[in-house]
N, C-alpha and C positions, 0 to 999 in steps of 0.2 A: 433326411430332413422331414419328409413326410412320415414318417416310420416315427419321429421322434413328435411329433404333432399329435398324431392320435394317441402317442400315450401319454401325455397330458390332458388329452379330453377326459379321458377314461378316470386318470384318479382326479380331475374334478367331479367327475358324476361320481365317484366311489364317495368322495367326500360326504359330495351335497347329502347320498343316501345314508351315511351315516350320521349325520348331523340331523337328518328328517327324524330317523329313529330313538334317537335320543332325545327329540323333543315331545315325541310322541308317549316315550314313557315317562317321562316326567306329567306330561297329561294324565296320566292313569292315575298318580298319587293319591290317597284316599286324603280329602283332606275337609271331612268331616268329622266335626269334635263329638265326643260323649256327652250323654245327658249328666246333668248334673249331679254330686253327691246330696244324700236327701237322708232326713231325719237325723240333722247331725247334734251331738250333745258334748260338753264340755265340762273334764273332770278336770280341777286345780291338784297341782303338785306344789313343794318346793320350786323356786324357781322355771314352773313352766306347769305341764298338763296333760293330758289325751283324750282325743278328741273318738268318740262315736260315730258310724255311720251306716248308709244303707247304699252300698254301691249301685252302679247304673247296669240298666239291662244290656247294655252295649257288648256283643259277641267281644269285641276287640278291643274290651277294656283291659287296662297293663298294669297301672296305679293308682293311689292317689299323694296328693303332694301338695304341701302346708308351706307357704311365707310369710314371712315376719320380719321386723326387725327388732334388733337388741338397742339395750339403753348407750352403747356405743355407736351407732349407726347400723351395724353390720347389718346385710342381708342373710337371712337363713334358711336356706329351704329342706324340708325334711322330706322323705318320702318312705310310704308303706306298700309292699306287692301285694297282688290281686288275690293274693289266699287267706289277706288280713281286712279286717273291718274298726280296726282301730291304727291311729297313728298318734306319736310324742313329739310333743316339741318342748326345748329345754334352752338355760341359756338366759333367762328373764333375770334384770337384776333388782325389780322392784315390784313393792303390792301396788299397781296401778294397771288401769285398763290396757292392753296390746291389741291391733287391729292381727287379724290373720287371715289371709286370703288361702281357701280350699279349694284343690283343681282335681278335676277325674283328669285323667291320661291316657288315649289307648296306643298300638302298636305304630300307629303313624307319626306319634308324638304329637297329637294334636291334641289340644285342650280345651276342657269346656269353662262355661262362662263359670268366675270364682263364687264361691259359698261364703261372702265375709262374715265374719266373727268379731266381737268387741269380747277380751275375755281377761279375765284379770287370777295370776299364779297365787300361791302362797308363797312366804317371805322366801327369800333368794337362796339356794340349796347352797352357797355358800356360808351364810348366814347362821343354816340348820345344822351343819355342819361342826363349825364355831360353836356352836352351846354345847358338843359332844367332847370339846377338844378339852384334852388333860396334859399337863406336862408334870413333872414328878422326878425325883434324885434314884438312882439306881446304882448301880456299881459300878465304880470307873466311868459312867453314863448317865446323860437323862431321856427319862421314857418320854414319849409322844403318844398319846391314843387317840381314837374318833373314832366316828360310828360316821358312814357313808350307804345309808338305804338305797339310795337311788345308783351309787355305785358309779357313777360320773368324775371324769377325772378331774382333779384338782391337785393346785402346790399347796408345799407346805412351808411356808418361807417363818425360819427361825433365827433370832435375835439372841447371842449369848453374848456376855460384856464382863468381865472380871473387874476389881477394884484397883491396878494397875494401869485400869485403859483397854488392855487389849482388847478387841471384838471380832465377832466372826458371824458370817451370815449362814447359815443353812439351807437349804432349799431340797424338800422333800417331794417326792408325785404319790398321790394314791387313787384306786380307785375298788379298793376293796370295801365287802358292807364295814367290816371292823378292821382296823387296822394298828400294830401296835411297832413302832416306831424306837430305833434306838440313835443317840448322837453318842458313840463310844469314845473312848480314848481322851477322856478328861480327868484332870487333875481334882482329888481332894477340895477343893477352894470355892469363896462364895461365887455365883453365876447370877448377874441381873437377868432374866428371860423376858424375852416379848414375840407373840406370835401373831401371824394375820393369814388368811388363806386365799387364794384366787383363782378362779376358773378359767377355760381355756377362754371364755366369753369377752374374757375384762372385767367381771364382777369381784370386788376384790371387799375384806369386810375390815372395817376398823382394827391398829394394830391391836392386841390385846395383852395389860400388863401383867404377866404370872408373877411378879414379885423375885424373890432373893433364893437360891436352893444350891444346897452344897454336895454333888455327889458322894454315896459313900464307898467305901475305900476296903479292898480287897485283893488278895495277892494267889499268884499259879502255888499249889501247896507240894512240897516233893513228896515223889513215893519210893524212898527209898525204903520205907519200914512195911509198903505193901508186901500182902501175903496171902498166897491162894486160903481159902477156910475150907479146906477137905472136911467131907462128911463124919470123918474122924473127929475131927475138931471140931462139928456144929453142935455135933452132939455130946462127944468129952462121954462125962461117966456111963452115958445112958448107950454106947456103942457097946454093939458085941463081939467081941473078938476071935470065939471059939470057934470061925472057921481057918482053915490055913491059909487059905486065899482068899486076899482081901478084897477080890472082885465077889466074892461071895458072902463076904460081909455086911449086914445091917444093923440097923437101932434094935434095941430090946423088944417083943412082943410089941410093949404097950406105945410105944413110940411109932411104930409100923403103919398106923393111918395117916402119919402127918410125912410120911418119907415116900412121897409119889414128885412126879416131874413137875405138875403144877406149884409145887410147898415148897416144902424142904430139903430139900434136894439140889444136889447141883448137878448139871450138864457133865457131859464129858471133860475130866481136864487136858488130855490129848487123845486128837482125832487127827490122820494122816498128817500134814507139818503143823497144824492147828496148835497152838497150847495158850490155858487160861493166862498163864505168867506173862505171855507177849502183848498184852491188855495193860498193861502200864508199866513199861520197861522203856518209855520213851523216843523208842522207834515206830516209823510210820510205814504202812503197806505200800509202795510207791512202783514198783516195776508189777507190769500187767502180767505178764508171760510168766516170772518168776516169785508171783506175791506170796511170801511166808511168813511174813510178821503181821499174825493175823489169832483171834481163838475161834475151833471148828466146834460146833456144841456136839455136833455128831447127834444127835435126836431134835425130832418136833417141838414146834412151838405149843405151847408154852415154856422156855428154859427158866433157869437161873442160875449166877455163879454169886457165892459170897465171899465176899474180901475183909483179910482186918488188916485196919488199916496201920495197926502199932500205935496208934498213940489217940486221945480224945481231940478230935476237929469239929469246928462247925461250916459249913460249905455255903456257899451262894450261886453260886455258880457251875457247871459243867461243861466239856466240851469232846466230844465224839468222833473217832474219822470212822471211817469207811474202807470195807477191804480193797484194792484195786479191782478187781479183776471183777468185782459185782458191782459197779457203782450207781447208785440209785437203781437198784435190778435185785432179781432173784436175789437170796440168801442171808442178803445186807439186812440187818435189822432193822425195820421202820420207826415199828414203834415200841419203847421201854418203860418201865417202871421202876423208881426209888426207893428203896426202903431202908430204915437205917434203924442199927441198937445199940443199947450203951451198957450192955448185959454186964453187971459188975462181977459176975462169978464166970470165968468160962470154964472152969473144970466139969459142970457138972453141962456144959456146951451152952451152944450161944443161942439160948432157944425164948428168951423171955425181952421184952419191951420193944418188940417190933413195930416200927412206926412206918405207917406208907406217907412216903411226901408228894407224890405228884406223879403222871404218868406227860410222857412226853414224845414228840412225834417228830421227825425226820422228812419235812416235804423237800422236794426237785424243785429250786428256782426253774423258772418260765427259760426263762435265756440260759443258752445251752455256757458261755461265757461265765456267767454267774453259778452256774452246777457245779463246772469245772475248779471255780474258787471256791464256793465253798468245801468241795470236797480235800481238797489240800489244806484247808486253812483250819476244817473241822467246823463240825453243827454245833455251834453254841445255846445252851439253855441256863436261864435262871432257873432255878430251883421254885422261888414264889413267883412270878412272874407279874403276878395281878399285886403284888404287895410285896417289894423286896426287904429282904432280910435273911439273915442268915439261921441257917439252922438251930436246934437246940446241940450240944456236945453229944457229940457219937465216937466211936471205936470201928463198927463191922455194917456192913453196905453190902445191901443184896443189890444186885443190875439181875430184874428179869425183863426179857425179850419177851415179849406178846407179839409181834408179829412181825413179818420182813415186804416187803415191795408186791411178791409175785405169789407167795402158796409155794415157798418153796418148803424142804424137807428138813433143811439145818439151818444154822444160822451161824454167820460170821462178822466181824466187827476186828479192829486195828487196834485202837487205840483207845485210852478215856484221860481226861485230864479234870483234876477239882481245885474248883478256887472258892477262896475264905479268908478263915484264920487260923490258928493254932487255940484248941479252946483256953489255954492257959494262958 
């Protein structure tokens, strides 16, 4: 019993001395604030601002840090580190004065007395936004554009209505400076449009009426009359034939400037299981381990291959896969170039009315989800992008590779798909 007495004594004093201890460093807390933020200046934005300043001499300064509120209530505090002399605050939904309270911060989290501010934005970056916004008929789709400087996320809530009745809401996110938007997979027919935009703030701008637009209309074009254009056939009468082997065959003297791998020339049409034909024969590169339905240029970028197509088309459209086994990586082509002729003579080869239409790029969606779909479903490109329409009538279509993802040595590609019309 005694034995059991003293050791209660003991872990009550063990206590007490830990309870002493713990109050003693809380004692210690430094819980003096920094001097205040000094020479502060205020630049308007869009919807908000950034503010100028002269930090505090305080060793154990950490931040500084801006409050406000928005025309919804909300609280907002922003905060900038101690490597910076400027901070943003964003979020305003009107040209009217806002009170802002400016705090220095240091390690202890203590704060000094505020720097208020009476400061008034420019018009609501929603707003600015909205005067950039375009909608426009496209193919099977309508385009969306804006111009977003400040780069601040926003929705894009769209309005489409047919003369039926039926309707359908859209709701787009951007936050890129330029941003060009598609609503695919509509029908021919007229589209009442209405759009409005809104920030994550609550700032939201009047609906705005785009009026009546009728997508236009465009079809997947077959290839069954695709046909590789060997250098035999680019050039037709101007080829020389006088050697026995046609790996050692070229154009005439005079023709010998324009027959390098940058021009006129085409890449290899088979390299190890590579071959040009498997480029639009309909099948897609899809097993990793085993990908063969693929073309290997087998030389440096810059390539080309030319195609005739069999018959005069005009195109709007294109669509691209990717080899399996390089996806968004080495090899894969990034970026390519269109060129298209409607040489009426090819006997003497298909060397005259070469028209370049647009060069075009192959970016990796952010989210690895969205890579994966594109790369199955294939990189879609208009053709005019900034102004759809379809081409003038062509027969023969170069596809040159200007470059792939990494510096690699060859270039590979699966598949292509063209959509249009039949120019007749």
């Amino acid at each position: 019993m005694k034995a059991k007495y003293h050791i209660v004594i003991f872990a009550a004093l063990f206590a007490a001395g830990f309870m002493g201890c713990k109050t003693e460093s809380e004692g210690s807390r430094d819980t003096v604030p920094p001097g205040m933020l000094s020479n502060v200046e205020f630049t308007p934005v869009n919807g908000g601002g950034y503010f100028r300043y002269t930090i505090p001499s305080d060793e154990d300064y950490l931040y500084a840090r801006a409050e406000y509120q928005t025309d919804a209530g909300e609280t907002i505090s922003r905060t900038s580190s101690v490597y910076c002399d400027s901070l943003m605050i964003s979020g305003l939904g009107s040209v009217r004065p806002y009170e802002v309270r400016l705090y220095a911060v240091d390690n202890s989290a203590n704060e000094s007395e505020p720097v208020v501010m009476e400061v008034t934005p420019l018009e609501p970056n929603v707003t600015a936004i909205a005067s950039t916004l375009k909608i426009y008929p496209g193919f099977s789709a309508l385009v969306i554009t804006l111009e977003n400087p400040l780069e601040e996320a926003v929705d894009i809530y769209v309005n489409i209505k047919t003369a039926d009745g039926r309707e359908a809401l859209k709701v787009y996110s951007s936050n890129l400076p330029e941003d060009r938007i598609f609503i695919n997979q509509l029908e021919a027919i007229p589209y009442t449009v209405s759009a409005y935009i809104q920030d994550r703030y609550g700032n939201a701008t009047p609906e705005m009426d785009f009026g009546t637009m009728t997508p236009l209309e465009d079809y997947e074009l077959s290839k069954d009359s695709f046909t590789f254009l060997r250098d035999q056939l680019l050039y037709g009468s101007h080829w020389d034939y006088s050697e026995p082997v046609w790996e050692d065959q070229h154009p005439y003297e005079d023709y010998m400037p324009m027959y390098r791998q940058d021009s006129m020339k085409n890449a290899k049409e088979t390299n190890f299981e590579g071959n040009i034909n498997k480029f639009w024969d309909g099948m897609y590169d899809e097993d990793v381990k085993y990908s063969l339905n693929y073309f290997h240029s087998g030389t440096r970028y810059p390539f080309s291959y030319f195609i005739d197509l069999g018959r005069e088309v005009c195109i709007s459209r294109l669509r691209i896969w990717q080899r399996n086994q390089y996806q968004w990586a080495k090899y894969s082509v990034k970026t390519f170039h269109i060129y298209i002729s409607n040489d009426p003579d090819p006997s003497d080869g298909v060397l005259d009315d070469w028209e370049y239409v647009g060069e075009y790029t192959l970016n990796k969606p952010a989210g690895e989800a969205e890579a994966k779909l594109e790369f199955t479903e294939g990189s879609e490109f208009w053709v005019y992008p900034d102004d759809p329409q379809f081409t003038r009538p062509f027969r023969y279509l170069r596809f040159k590779a200007v470059k792939d993802f990494d510096n690699g040595t060859i270039g590979c590609m699966s598949e292509i798909t063209l959509y249009g019309k039949e120019a007749n």
